[in-house]
LUMVEXDREN-356321 format. One record per residue (C-alpha): residue in three letters; residue number from 1; x, y, z. Coordinates in Angstrom, 3 decimals, decimal comma. Layout:
<rs>
- r; k; u; v; w
- ALA; NUM; X; Y; Z
...
</rs>
This chain:
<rs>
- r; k; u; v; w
- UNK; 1; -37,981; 96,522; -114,395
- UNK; 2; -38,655; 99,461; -111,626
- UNK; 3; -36,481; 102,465; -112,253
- UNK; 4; -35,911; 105,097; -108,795
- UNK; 5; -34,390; 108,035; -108,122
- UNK; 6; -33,372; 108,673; -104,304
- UNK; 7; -33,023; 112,593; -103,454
- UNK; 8; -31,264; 113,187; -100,328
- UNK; 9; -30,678; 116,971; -99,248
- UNK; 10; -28,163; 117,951; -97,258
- UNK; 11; -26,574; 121,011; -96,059
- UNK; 12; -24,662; 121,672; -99,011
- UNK; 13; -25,272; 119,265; -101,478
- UNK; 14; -28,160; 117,458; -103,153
- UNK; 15; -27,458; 113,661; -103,403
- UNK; 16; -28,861; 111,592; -106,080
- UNK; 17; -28,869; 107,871; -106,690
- UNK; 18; -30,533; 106,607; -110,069
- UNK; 19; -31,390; 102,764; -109,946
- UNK; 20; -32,667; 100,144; -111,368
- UNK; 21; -34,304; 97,316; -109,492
- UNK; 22; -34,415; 94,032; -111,929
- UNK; 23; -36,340; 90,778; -110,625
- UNK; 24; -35,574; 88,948; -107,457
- UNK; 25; -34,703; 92,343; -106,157
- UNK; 26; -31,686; 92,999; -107,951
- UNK; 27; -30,460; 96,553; -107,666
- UNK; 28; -28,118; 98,252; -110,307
- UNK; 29; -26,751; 101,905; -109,934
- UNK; 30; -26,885; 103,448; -113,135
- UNK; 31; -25,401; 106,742; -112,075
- UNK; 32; -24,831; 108,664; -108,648
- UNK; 33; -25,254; 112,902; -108,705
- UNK; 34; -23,909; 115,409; -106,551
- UNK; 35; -25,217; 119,010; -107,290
- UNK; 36; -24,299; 121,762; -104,702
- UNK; 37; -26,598; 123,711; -103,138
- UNK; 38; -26,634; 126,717; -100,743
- UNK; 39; -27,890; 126,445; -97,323
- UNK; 40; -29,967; 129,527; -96,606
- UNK; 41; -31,247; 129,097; -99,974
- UNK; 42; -35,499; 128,947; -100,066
- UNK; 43; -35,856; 126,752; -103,183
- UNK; 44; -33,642; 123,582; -104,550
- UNK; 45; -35,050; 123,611; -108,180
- UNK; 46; -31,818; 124,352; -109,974
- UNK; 47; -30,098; 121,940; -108,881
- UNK; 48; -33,057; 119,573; -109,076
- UNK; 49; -33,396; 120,387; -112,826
- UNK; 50; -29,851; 119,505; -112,931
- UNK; 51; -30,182; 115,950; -111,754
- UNK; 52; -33,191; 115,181; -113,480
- UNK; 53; -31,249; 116,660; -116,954
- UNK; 54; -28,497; 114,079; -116,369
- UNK; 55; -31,251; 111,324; -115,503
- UNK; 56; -32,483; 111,796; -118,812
- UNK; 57; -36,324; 111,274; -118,210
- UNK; 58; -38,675; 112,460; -115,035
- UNK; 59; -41,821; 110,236; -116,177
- UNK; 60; -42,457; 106,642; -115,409
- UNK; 61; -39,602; 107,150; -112,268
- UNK; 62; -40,391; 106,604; -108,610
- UNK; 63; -38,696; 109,545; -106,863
- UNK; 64; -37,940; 108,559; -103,117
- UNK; 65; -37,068; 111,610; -101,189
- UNK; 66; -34,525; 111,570; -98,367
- UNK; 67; -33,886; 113,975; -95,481
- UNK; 68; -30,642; 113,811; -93,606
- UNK; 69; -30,537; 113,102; -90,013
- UNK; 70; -28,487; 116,420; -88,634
- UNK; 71; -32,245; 117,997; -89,528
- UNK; 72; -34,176; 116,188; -87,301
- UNK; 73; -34,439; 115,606; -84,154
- UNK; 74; -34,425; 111,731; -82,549
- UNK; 75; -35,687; 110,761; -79,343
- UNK; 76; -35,912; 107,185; -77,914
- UNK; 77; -38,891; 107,380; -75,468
- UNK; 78; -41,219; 104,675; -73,739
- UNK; 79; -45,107; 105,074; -73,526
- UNK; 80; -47,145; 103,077; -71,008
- UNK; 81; -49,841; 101,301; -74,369
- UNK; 82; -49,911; 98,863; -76,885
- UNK; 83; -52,730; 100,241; -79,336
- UNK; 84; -51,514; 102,092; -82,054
- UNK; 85; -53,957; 104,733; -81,812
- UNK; 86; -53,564; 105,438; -78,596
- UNK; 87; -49,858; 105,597; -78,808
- UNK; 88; -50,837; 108,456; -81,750
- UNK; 89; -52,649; 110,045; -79,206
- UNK; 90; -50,085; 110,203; -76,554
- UNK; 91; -46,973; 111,382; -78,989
- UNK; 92; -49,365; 114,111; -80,172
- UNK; 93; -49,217; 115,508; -76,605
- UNK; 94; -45,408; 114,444; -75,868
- UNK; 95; -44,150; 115,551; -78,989
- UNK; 96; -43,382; 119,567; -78,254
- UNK; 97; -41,558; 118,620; -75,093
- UNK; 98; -38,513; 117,446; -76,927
- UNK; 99; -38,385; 120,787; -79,114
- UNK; 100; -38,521; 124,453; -79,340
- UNK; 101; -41,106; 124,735; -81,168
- UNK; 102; -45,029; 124,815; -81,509
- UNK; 103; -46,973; 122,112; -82,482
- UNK; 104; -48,087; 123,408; -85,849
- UNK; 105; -44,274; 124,265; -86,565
- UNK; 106; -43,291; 120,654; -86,480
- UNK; 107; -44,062; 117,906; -88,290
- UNK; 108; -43,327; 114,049; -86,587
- UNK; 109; -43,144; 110,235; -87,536
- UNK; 110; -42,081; 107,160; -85,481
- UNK; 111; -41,389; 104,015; -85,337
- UNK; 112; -43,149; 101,681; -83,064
- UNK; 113; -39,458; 99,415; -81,739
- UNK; 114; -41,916; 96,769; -79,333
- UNK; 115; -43,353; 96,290; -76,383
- UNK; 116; -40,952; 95,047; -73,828
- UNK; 117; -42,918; 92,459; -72,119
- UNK; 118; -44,183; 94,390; -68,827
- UNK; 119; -45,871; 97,441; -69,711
- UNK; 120; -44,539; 100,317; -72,126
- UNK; 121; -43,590; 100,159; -75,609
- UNK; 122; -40,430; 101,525; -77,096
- UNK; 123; -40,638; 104,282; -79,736
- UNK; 124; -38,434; 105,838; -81,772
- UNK; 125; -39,708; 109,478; -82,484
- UNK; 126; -38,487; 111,716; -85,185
- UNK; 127; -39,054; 115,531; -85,715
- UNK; 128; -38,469; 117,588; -88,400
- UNK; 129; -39,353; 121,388; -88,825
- UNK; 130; -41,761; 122,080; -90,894
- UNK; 131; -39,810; 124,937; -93,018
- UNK; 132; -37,311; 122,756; -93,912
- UNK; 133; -39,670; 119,887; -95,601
- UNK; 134; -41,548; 122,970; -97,158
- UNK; 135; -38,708; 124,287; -98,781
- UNK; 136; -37,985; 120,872; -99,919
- UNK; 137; -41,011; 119,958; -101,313
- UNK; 138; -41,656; 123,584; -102,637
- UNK; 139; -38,678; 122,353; -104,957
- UNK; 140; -40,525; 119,966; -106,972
- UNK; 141; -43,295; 122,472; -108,048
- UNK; 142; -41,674; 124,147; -110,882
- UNK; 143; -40,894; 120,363; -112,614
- UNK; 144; -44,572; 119,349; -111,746
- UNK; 145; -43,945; 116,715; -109,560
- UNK; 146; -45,623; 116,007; -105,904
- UNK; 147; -43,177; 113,379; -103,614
- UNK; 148; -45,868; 112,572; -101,140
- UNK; 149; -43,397; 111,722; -98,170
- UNK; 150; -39,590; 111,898; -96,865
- UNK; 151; -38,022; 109,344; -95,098
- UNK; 152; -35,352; 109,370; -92,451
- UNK; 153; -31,677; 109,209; -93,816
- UNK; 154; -30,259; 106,936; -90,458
- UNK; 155; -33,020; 104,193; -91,830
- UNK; 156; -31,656; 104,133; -95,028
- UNK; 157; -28,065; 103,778; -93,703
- UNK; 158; -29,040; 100,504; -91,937
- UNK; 159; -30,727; 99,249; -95,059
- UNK; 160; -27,372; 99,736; -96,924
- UNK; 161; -25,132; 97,772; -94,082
- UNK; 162; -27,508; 95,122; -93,399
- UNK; 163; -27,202; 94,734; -97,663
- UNK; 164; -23,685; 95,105; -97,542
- UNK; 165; -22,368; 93,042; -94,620
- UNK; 166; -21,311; 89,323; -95,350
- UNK; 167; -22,474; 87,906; -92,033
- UNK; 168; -26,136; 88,411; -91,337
- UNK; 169; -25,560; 86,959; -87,732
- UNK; 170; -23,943; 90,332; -86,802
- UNK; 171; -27,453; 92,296; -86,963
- UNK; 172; -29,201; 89,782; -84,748
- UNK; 173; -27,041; 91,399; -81,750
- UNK; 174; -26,534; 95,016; -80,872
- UNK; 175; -24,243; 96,589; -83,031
- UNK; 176; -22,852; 100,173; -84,002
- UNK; 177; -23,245; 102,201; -87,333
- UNK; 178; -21,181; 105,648; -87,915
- UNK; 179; -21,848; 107,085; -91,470
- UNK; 180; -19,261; 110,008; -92,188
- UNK; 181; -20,484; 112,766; -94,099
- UNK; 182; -18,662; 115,897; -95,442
- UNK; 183; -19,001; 117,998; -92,174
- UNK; 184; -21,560; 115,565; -89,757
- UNK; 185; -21,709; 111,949; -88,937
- UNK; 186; -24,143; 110,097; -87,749
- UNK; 187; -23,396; 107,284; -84,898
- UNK; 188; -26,659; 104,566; -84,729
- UNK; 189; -27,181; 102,134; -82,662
- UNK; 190; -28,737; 99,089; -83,991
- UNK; 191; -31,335; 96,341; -81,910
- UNK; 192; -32,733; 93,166; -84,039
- UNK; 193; -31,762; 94,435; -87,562
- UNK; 194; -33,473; 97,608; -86,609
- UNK; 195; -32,349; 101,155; -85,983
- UNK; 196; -32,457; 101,753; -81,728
- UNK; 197; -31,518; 105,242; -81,573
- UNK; 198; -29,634; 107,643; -83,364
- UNK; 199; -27,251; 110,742; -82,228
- UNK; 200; -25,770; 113,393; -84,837
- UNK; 201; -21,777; 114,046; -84,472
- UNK; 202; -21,021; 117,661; -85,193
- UNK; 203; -18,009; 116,378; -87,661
- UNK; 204; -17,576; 114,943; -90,476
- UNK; 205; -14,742; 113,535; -93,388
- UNK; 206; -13,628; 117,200; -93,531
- UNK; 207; -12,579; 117,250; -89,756
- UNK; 208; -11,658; 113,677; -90,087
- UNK; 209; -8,698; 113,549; -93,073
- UNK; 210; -6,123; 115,748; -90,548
- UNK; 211; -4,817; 113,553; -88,283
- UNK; 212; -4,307; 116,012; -85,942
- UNK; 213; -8,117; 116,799; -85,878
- UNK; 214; -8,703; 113,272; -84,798
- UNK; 215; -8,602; 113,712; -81,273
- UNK; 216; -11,648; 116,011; -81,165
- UNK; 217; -13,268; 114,301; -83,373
- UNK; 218; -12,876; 110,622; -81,152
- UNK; 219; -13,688; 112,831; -77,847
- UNK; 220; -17,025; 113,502; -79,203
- UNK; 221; -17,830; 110,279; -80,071
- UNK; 222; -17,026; 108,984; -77,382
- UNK; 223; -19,192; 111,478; -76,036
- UNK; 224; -22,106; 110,128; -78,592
- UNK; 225; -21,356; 106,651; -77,660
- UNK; 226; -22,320; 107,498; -73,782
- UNK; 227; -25,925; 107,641; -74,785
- UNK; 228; -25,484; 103,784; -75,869
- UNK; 229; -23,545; 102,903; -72,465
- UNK; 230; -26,605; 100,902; -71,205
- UNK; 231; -27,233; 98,961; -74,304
- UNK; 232; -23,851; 98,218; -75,027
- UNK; 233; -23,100; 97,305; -71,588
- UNK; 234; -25,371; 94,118; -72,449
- UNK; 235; -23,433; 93,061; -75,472
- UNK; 236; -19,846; 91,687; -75,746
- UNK; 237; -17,796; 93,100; -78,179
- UNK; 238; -20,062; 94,930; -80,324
- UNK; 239; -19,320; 95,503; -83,743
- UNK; 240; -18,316; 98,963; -85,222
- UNK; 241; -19,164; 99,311; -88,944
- UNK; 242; -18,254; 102,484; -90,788
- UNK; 243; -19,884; 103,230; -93,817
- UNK; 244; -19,922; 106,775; -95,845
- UNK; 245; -16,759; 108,564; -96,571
- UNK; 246; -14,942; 106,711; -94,232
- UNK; 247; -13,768; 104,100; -96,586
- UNK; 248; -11,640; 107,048; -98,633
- UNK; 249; -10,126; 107,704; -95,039
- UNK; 250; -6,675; 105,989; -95,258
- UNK; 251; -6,673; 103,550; -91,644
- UNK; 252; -9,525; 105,171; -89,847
- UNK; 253; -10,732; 101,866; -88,913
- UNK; 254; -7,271; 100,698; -87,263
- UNK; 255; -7,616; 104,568; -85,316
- UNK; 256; -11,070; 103,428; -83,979
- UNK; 257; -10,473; 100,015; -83,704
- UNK; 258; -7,485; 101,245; -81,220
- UNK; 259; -8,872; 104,444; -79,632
- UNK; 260; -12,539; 102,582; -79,029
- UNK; 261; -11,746; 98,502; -78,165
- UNK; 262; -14,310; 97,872; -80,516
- UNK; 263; -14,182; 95,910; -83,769
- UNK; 264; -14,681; 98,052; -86,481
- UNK; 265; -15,329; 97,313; -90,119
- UNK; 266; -15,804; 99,419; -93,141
- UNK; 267; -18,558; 98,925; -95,352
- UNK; 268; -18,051; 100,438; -98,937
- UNK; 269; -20,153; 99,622; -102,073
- UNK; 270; -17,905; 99,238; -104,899
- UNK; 271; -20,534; 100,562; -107,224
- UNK; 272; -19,578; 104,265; -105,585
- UNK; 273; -15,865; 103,783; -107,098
- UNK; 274; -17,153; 103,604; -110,200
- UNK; 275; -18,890; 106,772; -110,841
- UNK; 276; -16,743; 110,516; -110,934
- UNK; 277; -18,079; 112,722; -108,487
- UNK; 278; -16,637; 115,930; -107,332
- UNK; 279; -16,294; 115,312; -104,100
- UNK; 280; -14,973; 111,813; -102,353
- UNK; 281; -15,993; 113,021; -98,804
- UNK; 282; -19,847; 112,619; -99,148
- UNK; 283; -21,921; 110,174; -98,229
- UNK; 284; -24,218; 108,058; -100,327
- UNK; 285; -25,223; 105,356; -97,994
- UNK; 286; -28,922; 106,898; -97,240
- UNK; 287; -30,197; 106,822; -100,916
- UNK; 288; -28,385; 103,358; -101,938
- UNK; 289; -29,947; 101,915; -98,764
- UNK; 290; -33,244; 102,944; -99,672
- UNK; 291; -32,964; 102,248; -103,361
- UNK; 292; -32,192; 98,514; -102,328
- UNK; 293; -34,893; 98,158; -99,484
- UNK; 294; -37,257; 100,170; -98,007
- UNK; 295; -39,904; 98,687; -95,013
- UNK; 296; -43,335; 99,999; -94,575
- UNK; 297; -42,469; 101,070; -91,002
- UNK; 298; -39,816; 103,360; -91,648
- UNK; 299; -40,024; 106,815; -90,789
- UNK; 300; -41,612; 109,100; -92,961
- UNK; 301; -42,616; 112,745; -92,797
- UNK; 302; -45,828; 114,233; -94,915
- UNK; 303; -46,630; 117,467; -94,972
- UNK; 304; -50,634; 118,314; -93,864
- UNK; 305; -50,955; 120,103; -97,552
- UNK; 306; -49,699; 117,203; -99,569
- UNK; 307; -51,606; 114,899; -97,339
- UNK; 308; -54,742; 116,912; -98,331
- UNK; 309; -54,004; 116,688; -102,222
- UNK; 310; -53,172; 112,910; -102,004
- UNK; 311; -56,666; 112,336; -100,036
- UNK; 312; -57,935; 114,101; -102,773
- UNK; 313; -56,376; 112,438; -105,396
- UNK; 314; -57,763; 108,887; -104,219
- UNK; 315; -60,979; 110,526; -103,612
- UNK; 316; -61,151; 111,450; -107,659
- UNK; 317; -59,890; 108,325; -108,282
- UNK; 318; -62,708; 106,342; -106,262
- UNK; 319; -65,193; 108,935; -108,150
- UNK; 320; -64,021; 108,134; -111,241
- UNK; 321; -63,801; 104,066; -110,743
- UNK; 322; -67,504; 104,598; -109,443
- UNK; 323; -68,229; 107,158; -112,294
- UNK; 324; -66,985; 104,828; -114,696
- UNK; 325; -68,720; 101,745; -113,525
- UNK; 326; -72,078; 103,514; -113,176
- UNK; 327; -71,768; 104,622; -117,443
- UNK; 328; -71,156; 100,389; -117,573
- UNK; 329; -74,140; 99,695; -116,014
- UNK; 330; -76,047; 101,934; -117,544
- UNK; 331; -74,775; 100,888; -120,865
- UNK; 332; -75,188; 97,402; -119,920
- UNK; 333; -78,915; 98,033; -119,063
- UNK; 334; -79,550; 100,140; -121,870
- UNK; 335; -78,203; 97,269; -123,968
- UNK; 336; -80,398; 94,893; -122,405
- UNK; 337; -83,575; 96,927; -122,983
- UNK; 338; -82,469; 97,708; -126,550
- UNK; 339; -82,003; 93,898; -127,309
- UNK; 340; -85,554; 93,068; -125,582
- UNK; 341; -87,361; 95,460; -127,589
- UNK; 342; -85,523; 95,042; -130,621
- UNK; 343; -86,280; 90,944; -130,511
- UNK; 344; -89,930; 91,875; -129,423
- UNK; 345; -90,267; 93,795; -132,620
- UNK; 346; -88,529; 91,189; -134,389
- UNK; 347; -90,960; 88,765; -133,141
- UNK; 348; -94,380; 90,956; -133,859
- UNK; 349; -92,441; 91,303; -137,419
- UNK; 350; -92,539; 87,652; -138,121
- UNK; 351; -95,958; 87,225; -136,943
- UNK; 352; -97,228; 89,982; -139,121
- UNK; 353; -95,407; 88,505; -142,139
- UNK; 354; -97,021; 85,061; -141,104
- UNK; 355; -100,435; 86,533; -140,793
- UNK; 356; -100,592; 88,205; -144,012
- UNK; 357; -99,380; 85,535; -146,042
- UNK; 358; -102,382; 83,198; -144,341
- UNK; 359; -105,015; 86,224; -145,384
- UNK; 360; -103,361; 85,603; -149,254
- UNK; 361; -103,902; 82,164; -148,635
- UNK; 362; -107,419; 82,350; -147,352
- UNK; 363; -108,671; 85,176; -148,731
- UNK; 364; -112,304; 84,087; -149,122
- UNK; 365; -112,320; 81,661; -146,263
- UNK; 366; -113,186; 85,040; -143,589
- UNK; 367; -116,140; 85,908; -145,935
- UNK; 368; -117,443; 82,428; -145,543
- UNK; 369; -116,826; 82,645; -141,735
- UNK; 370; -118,819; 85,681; -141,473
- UNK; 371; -121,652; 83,766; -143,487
- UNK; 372; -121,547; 80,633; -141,572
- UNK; 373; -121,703; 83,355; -137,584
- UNK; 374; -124,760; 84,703; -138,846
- UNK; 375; -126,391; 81,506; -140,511
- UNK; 376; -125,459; 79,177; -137,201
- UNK; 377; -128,232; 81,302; -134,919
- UNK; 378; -130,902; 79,786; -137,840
- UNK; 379; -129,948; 76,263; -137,499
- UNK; 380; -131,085; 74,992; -134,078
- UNK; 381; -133,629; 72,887; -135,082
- UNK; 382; -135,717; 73,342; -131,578
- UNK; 383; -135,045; 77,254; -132,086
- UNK; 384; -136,405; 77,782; -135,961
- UNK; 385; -138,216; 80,567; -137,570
- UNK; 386; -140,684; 77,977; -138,868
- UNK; 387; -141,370; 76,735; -135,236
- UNK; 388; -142,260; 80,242; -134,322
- UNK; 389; -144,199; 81,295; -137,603
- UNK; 390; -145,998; 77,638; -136,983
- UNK; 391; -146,726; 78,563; -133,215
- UNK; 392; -147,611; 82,137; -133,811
- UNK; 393; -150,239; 81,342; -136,674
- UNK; 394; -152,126; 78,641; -133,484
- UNK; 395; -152,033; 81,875; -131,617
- UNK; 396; -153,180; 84,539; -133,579
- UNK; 397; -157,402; 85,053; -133,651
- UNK; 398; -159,515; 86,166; -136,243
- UNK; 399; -159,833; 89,445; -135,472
- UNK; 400; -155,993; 90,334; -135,581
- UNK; 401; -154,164; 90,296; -138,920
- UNK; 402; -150,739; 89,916; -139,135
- UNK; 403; -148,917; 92,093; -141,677
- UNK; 404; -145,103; 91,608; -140,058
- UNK; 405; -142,807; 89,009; -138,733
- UNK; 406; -139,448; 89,597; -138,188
- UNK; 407; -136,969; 87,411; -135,720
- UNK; 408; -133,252; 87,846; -135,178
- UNK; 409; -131,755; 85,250; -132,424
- UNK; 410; -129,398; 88,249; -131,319
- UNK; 411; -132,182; 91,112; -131,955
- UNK; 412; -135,003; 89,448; -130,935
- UNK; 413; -138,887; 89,803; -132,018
- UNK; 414; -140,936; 91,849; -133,652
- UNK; 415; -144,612; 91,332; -135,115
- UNK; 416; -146,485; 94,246; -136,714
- UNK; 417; -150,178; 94,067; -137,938
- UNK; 418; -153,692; 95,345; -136,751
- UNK; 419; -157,080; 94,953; -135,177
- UNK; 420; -160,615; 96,775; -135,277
- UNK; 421; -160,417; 97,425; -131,106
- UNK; 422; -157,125; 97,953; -128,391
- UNK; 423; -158,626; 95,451; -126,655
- UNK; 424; -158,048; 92,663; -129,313
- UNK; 425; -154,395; 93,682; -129,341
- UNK; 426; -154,188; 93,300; -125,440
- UNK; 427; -155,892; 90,333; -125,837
- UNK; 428; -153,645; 88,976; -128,617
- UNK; 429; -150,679; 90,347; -126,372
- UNK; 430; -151,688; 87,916; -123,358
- UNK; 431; -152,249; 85,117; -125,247
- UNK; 432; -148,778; 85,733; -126,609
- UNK; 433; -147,338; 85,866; -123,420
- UNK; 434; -148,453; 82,433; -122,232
- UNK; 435; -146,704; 80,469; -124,686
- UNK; 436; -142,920; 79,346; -124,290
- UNK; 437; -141,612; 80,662; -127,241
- UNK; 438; -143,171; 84,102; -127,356
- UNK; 439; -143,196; 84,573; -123,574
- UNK; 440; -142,526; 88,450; -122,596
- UNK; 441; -143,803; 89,879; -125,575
- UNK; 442; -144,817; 93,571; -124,861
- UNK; 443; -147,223; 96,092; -126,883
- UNK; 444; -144,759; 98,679; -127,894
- UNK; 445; -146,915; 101,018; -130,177
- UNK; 446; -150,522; 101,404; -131,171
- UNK; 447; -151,585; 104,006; -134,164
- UNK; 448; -154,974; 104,358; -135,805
- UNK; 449; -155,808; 104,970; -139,504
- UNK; 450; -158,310; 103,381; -142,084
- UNK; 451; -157,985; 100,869; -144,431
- UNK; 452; -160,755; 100,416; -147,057
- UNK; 453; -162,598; 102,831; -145,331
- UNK; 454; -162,452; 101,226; -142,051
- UNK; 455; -160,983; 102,335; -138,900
- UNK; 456; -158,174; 100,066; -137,692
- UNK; 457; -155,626; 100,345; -135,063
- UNK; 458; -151,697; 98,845; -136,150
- UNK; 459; -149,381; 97,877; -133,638
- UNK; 460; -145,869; 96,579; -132,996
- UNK; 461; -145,778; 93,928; -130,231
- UNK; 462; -141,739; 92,846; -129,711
- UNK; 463; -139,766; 91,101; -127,068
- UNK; 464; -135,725; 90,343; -126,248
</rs>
């Protein structure tokens, strides 16, 4: 269940509708307001804070504000384009010929009515001042709320007799709307269930209820309806419907109905009966209307300020969405990471546990390992220390002794001993060098000194 309060101000009084819209579209009125308000005054709050007192809450409600038609102006113009921007473009430039005003003094919205088949398209241009949204909107500062647009009161008027009338058929054709106020009407003229054109009557239910005030009061419209002549010369007997205050106007629809040719019916929600309000002469058809429907292309004004702080508000909002998914992605990848490391230590974990209960197991089998590495170089039977010791002895002559032989497969050979004369030793050296297994065998020191009084030289002969 949507709840909504509509806001309309007017003149002298500050109309409030507060609704609740069920499923299927179902609107009830829970309770209509009507707080005066002075004209010439710069800020509505009090009798804002009123309304929202008798509401009864301010959070959780969609506010819909509402600006009355006798404060804008409405033109009915034609514009040779079909492109939406370019239509923008144009009304930017047409705009200040239909008021008194500068361009940064007014604030507009339209409505784009069609294109009519042959060249231009039919708009319907509305222009409010911007003072008067200003002082409007500057209303809803002290309860901290920001309504980020107003809508058009003559919209919300056709919402509420197109709800309210029992035979739909009658908005298919051209037909008339006059909403009585309390000192204004406002005479529309509706095309295909939408609002054509609008003109504001200078009198209202107060100039009405004499019947001797009548007269003026029928001259001017008749004066209003002029403006129609050309669509209403296309349509046979158009009908009049009066909404407003006119239904607490004892046979003002048998005056018109005589006085105009026309056939004229009141439309009256009988929710409005049903609710005390001070005054029976004001109109509450804008802010039912718009409680019940509301269409994307009605007109709305925004001012450039609120526009700004909206932008901004989305912008925030798209930062924080983005914010907010960058810390889950980061999260998410730091989770990742975390579980990858944490299952590769688990794993290492496991294999360390594995590997030192096999060293408990085996304890003495890497001793014998080491054992069996260094004994395996030994026991190539074509590659033998006795092959060597058997090959070196055929070598060796009698006038070299041997005192040394030690071989390593990985280290290589060494033989130490001596001779009486260098020359036996390089002797003994190439004899050493022609056989297979000691081939490359190198002197790599000589030394003299005596043994048993004799002078001998010792020497190291080794090879890789």
């Amino acid at each position: 269940m949507k709840t909504k309060v509509i806001l309309e101000f007017s003149e002298r009084w500050l109309k409030a509708a507060f609704l609740e819209i069920q499923g299927a579209g179902r609107v009830q009125i829970k309770g209509l307001f009507l707080e005066p308000v002075d004209p010439n005054a710069q800020n509505f709050s009090e009798a804002l804070t009123s309304v929202f007192k008798q509401v009864g809450k301010k959070t959780g409600v969609d506010v819909v504000l509402v600006i009355s038609r006798n404060k804008v102006t409405v033109r009915k113009i034609d514009l040779p384009s079909r492109d939406s921007s370019e239509i923008e473009q144009m009304l930017g430039l047409h705009v200040i010929r239909h008021v008194p005003y500068s361009k940064e003094e007014i604030i507009w919205g339209y409505q784009n009515l069609g294109f009519d088949g042959i060249s231009n398209s039919h708009i319907l241009l509305a222009i409010a001042h911007r003072d008067v949204l200003r002082s409007i909107f500057n209303a809803f500062v002290p309860l901290n709320m920001l309504p980020e647009n107003m809508l058009l009161s003559s919209q919300g008027i056709v919402h509420y007799a197109r709800d309210l009338v029992k035979d739909k058929s009658l908005f298919h054709q051209t037909c008339l709307i006059l909403d009585v106020d309390y000192n204004s009407c406002d005479l529309m003229l509706i095309s295909k269930q939408q609002l054509n054109s609008s003109v504001v009557i200078a009198q209202g239910a107060k100039q009405l209820e004499p019947e001797e005030s009548r007269v003026k009061f029928l001259a001017e419209l008749k004066q209003a309806l002029l403006a129609f002549r050309s669509e209403l010369s296309q349509t046979k007997n158009a009908v009049f419907f009066l909404t407003g205050a006119a239904g607490a106007i004892a046979g003002i629809d048998k005056y018109f109905e005589a006085e105009l040719n026309l056939k004229v019916q009141i439309l009256e929600s009988k929710a409005i009966s049903d609710f005390k309000l001070s005054s029976k002469d004001v109109s509450f058809s804008s802010v039912i209307g718009f409680g019940a429907s509301q269409k994307k292309e009605d007109i709305c004004f925004t001012l450039p300020e609120v526009q700004i702080k909206k932008e901004m508000r989305r912008k925030i909002k798209q930062f924080l969405i983005l914010g907010i998914c960058l810390v889950y992605i980061f999260i998410i990848l730091g989770l990742i990471a975390f579980s990858t490391v944490s299952q590769r230590q688990s794993y290492l974990g496991k294999i360390n546990s594995a590997v030192q209960r096999l060293k408990s197991k085996n304890e003495g089998l890497v001793d014998i390992s080491h054992k069996v590495n260094m004994s395996r170089q030994y026991m190539d039977k074509k590659d033998t220390a006795l092959n060597y010791l058997y090959e070196l002895n055929t070598l060796c002559p009698e006038n070299v002794t041997l005192t040394n032989f030690n071989w390593e497969k990985s280290k290589g050979l060494v033989i130490r001993g001596y001779a009486y004369q260098i020359p036996d030793i390089f002797s003994f050296v190439n004899i050493l060098d022609k056989s297979q297994l000691f081939k490359g065998m190198k002197t790599r020191s000589t030394r003299r000194r005596k043994v048993k009084a004799r002078e001998v030289v010792e020497f190291e002969i080794g090879a890789k």
